[in-house]
C-alpha positions in Angstrom: 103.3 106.1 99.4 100.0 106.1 96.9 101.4 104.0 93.9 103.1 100.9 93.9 104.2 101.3 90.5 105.6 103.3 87.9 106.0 103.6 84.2 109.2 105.0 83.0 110.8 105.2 79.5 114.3 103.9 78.4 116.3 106.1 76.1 119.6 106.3 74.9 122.1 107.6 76.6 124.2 110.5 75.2 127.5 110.2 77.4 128.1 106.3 76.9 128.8 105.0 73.4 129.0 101.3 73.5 132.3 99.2 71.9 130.2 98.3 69.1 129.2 102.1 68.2 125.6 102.1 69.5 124.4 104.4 72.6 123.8 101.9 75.8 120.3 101.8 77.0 119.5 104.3 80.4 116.7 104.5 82.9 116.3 107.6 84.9 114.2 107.7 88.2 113.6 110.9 89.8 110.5 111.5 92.6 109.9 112.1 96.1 108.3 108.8 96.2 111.9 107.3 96.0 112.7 109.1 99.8 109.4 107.5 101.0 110.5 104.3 99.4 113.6 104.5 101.5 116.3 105.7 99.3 117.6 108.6 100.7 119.6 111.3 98.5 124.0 110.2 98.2 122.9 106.7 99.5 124.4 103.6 97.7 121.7 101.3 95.8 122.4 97.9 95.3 120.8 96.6 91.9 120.1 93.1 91.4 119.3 92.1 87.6 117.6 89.7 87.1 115.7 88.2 83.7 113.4 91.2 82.2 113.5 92.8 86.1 115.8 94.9 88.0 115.7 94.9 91.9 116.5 98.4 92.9 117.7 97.8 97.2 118.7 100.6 99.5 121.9 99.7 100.8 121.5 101.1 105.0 124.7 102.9 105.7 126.7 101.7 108.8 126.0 105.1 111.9 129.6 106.1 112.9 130.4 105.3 116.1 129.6 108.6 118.6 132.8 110.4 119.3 133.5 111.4 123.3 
């Protein structure tokens, strides 16, 4: 992985209209860099939000058992 950060914009979003009338805020990612980061496509993220930061954590998915 080259970079170790990224610049991103947050916009409205169009599909969730807040109580109060106003658009919530939305971040988007999208990049191959997120597979070599470790988040693999239909895996859950855990997101821990913090003051001014979000933690964005791959959540490693339990192997099924191997059936004889």
């Amino acid at each position: 992985m080259e970079k170790h950060e990224r610049t991103i914009t947050v916009s409205d979003s169009a599909q969730y209209l807040a109580k109060d009338g106003e658009y919530a805020p939305q971040i988007r990612i999208t990049g191959k860099w997120l597979k070599q980061a470790g988040f693999k496509k239909r895996s859950k993220v855990r997101i821990e939000v913090q003051r001014n930061k979000l933690v964005l954590v791959p959540i490693k998915q339990k192997t099924p058992p191997n059936k004889r």
